[in-house]
N, C-alpha and C positions, 0 to 999 in steps of 0.2 A: 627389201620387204621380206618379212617372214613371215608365214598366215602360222596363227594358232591353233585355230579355230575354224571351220567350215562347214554349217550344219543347215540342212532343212527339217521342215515338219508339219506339221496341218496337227490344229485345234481344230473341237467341235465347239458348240454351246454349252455342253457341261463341263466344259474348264473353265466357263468365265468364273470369274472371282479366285483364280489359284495363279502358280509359279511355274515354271520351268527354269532349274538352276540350272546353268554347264559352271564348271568349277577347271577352272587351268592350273598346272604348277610351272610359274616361273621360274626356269632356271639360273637368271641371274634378273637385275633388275630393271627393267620396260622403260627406256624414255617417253617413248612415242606410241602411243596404243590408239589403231583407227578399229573403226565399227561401220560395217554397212550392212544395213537392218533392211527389212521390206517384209510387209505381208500385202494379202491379197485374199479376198477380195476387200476392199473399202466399204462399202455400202450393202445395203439389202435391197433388192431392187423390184421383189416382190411386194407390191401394194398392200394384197389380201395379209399376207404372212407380216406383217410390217402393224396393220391396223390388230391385230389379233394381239402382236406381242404386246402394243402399246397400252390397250385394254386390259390385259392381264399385270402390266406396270401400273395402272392406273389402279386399278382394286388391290392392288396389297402396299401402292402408297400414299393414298387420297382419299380423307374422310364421305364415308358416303354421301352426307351433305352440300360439298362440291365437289364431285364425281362426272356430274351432268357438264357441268360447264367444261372442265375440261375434257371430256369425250366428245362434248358435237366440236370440238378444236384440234381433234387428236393429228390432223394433217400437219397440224405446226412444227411436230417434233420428228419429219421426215426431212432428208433419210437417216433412216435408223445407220448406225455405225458398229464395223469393229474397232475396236482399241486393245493393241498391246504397245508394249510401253517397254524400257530399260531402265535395269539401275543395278550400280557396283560396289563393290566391297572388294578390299585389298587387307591385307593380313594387320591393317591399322584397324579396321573399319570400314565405315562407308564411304564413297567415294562417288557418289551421286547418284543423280534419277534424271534421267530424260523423258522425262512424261508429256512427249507432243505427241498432234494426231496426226503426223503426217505418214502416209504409209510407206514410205521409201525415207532412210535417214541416212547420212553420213555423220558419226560421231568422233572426236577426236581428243586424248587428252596427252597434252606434254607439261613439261614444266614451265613453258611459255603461256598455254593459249589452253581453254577445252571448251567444249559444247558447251551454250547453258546449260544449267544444271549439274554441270560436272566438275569435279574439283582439279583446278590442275595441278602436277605433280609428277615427280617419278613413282612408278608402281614397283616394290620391292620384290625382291624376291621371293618366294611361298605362292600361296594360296590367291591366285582373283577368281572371282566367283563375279558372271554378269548371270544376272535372272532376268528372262522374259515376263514382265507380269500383264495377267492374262483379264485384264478388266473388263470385257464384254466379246461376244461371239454372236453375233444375230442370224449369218449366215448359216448355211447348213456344216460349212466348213472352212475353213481359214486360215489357207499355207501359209509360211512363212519360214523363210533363212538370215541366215547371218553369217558374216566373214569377218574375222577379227586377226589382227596382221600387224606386228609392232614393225616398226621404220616407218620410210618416204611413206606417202603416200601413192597408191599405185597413178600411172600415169598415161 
């Protein structure tokens, strides 16, 4: 195992909708490139703060005509979530998106096998660039790391 990569960090709410690139230089070319992702917290767990956001979702995307209905409903779309997400580019291109909500991931691409979403392959030498994309923050704040490490898998 060789780690590339090892980073933590915490988003607020006004990163939702942006990136966070880390960008690696291969020195020669990556069979086996693993990922283990995790943020935290998952959910919003505050009710008040939870019905406020959803209200404030509701008026900038629900004609005021049905507004109503879906507010005396607004409990339906609890709990609110974070979601960040991955996806790669290697000096070809792209080279997928794992956009699941799980908050803890194990990702994996060889030339045999890779995560859905992910294309398998050898990654060449040059430039991989994985970006964190930062699709919603509801919490006040929302660590997350990642460890990326070509060979075995650690054991």
């Amino acid at each position: 195992m060789n780690t590339l990569l090892k980073v933590e960090g915490v988003v607020t709410p006004s990163c939702s909708k942006s990136h966070i690139t880390y960008t690696l230089h291969l020195h020669r070319e990556c069979r086996e490139l693993h990922v283990e992702f995790a943020y935290e917290p998952k959910t919003l767990d505050d009710e008040l703060k939870s019905q406020e956001l959803i209200m404030e979702g509701l008026d900038q995307y629900i004609q005021d005509e049905h507004r109503k209905a879906y507010a005396d409903n607004w409990r339906n779309y609890l709990p609110l979530q974070n979601l960040l997400t991955l996806s790669f580019d290697d000096e070809f291109g792209f080279r997928g998106a794992g956009h699941r909500h799980d908050p803890v991931q194990h990702l994996i691409i060889s030339p045999e096998e890779a995560s859905p979403g992910l294309v398998p392959g050898v990654f060449p030498r040059g430039q991989l660039s994985i970006m964190i994309n930062i699709h919603c923050v509801v919490t006040e704040q929302c660590r997350y790391r990642m460890h990326v490490w070509e060979g075995r898998d650690i054991q």
